[in-house]
Backbone as CSV, one residue per row, in Angstrom:
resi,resn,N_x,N_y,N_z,CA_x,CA_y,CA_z,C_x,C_y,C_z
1,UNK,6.753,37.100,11.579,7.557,37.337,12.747,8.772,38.167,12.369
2,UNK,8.678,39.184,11.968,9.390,39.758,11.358,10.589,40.670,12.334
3,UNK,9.927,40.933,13.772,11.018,41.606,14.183,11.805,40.268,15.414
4,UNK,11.403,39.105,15.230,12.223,38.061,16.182,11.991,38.324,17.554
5,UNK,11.309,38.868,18.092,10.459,39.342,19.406,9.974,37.999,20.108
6,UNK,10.590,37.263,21.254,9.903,35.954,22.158,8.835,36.767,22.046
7,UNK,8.335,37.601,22.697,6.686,37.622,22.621,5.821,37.659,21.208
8,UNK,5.983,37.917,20.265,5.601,38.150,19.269,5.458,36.287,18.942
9,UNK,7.095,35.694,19.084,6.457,34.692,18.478,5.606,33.757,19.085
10,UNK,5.600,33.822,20.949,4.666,33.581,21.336,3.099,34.058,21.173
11,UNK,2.696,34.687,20.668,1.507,35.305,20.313,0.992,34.397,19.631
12,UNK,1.838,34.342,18.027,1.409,33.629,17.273,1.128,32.021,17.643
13,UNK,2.301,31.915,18.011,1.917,30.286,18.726,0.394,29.779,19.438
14,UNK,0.259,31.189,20.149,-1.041,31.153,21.047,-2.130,31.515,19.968
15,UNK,-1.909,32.170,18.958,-2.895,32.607,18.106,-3.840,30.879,17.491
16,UNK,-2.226,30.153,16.662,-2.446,29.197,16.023,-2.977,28.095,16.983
17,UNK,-2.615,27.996,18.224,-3.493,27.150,19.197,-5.288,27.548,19.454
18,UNK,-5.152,28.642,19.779,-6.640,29.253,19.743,-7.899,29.005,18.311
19,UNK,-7.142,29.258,17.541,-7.740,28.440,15.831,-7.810,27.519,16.050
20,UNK,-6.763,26.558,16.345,-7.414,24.931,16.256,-8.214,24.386,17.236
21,UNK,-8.259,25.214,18.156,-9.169,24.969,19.599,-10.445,25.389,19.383
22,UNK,-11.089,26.566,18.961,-12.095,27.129,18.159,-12.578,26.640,17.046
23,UNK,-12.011,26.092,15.956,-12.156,25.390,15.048,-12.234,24.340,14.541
24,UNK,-12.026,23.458,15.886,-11.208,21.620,15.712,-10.988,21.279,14.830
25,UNK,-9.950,22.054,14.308,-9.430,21.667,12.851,-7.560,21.329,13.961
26,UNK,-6.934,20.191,12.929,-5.806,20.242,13.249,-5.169,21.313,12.492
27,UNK,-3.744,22.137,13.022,-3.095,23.013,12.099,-1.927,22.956,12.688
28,UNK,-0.746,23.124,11.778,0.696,22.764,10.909,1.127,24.152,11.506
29,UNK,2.111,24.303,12.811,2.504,25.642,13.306,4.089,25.707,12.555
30,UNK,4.374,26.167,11.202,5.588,26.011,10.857,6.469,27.393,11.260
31,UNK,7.642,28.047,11.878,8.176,28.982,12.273,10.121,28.429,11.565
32,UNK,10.852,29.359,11.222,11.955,29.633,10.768,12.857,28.795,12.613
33,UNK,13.867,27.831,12.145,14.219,27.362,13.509,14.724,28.491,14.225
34,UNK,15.098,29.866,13.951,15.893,30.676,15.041,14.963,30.993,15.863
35,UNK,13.515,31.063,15.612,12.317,31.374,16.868,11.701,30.331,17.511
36,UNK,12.545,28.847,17.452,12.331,28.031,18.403,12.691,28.060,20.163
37,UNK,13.366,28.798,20.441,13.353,29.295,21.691,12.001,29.379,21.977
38,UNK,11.833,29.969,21.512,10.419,31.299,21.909,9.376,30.414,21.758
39,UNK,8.764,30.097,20.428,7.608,29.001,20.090,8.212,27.977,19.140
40,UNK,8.578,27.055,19.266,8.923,25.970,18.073,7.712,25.686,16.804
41,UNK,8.675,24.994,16.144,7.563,24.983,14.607,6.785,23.317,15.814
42,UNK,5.340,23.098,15.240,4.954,21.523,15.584,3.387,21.317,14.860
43,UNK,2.527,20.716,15.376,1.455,20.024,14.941,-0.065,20.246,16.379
44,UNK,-0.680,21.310,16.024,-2.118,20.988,17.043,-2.938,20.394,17.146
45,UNK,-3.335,19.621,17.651,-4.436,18.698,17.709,-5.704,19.289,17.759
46,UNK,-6.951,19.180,17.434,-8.346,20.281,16.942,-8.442,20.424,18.564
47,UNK,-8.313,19.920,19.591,-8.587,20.801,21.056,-7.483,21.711,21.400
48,UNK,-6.552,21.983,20.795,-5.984,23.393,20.928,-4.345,22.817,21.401
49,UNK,-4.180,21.059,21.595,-2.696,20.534,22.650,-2.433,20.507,21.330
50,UNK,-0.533,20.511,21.769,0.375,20.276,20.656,0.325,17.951,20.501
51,UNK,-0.105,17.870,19.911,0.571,16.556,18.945,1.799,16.368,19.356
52,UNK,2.283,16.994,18.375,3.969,17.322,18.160,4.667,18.464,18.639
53,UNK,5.463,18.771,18.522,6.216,19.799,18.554,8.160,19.650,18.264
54,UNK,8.453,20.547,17.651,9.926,20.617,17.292,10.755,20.881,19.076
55,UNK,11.940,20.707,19.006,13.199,20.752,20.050,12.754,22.728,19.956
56,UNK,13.219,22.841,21.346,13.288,24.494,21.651,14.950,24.611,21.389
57,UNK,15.384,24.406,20.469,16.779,24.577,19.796,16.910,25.057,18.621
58,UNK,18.288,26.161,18.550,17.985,26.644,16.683,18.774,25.597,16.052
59,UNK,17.722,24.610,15.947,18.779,23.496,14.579,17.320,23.206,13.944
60,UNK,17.408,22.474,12.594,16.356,22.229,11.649,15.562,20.900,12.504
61,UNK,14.346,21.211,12.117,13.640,19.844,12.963,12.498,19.772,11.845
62,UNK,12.012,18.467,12.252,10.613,18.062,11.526,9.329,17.431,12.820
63,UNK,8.519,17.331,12.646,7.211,17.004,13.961,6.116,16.309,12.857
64,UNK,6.326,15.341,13.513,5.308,14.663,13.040,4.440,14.047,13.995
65,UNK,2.841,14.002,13.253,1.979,12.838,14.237,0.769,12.649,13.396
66,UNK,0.260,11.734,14.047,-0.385,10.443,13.612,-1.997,11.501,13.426
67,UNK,-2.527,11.886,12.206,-3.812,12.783,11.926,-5.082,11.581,12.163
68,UNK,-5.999,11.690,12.931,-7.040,10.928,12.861,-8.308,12.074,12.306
69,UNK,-9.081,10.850,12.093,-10.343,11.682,11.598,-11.876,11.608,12.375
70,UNK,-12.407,12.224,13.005,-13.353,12.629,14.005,-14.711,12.616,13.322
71,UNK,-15.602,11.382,13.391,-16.229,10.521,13.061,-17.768,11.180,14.045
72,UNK,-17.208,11.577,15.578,-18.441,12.219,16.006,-18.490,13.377,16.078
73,UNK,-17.629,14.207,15.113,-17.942,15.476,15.085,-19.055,15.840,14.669
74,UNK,-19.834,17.367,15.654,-21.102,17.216,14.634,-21.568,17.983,13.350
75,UNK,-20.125,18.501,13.199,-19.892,18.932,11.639,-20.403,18.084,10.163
76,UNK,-19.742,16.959,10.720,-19.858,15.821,9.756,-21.119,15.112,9.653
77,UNK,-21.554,15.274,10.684,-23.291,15.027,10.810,-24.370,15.920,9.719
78,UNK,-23.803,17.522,10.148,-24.603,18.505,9.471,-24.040,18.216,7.899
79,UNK,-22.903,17.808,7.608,-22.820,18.098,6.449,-23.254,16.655,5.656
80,UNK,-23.538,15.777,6.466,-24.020,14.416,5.704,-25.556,14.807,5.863
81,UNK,-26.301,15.553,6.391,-27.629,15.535,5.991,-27.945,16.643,5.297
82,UNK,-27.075,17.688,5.097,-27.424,18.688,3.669,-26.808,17.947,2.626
83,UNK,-26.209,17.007,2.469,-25.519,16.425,1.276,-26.652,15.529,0.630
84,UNK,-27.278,14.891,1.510,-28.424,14.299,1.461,-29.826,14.934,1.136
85,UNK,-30.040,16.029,1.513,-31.209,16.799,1.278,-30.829,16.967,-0.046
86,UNK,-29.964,17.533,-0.569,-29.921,17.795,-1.482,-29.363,16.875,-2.987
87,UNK,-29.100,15.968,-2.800,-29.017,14.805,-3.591,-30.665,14.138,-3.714
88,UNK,-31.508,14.769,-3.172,-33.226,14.126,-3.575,-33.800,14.691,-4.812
């Protein structure tokens, strides 16, 4: 975020939501506090919502939340029966 642009750092914000929404992976949106106006630093949940999120204020913040682990994903399915095929 190099030129401090609200849209720019909204982009990214929307970028890093779109990854974890596409990916259902959770991901760690960390940003410098002066571009909290614009997008705050926080935490996505793998459907693309913020968890967390920092204050839209330039002061230092931290975001935390509670990571669970997704048991019916069917990632974890595919990868427990190639783990298995191949352990024979």
């Amino acid at each position: 975020m190099s030129s401090g642009e609200p849209t720019e750092a909204d982009t990214l914000a929307s970028s890093a939501r779109t990854h974890a929404h596409q990916n259902g992976i959770w991901v760690g949106y960390a940003v410098p506090s002066d571009k909290a106006p614009s997008a705050p630093a926080g935490i996505l949940a793998p459907g693309g919502a913020w968890a967390a999120c920092c204050p839209t204020q330039v002061a230092s913040a931290i975001a935390g939340a509670e990571i669970t682990k997704r048991p019916d994903h069917p990632g974890r399915t595919w990868r427990r029966d190639v783990l298995q095929s191949l352990s024979r």
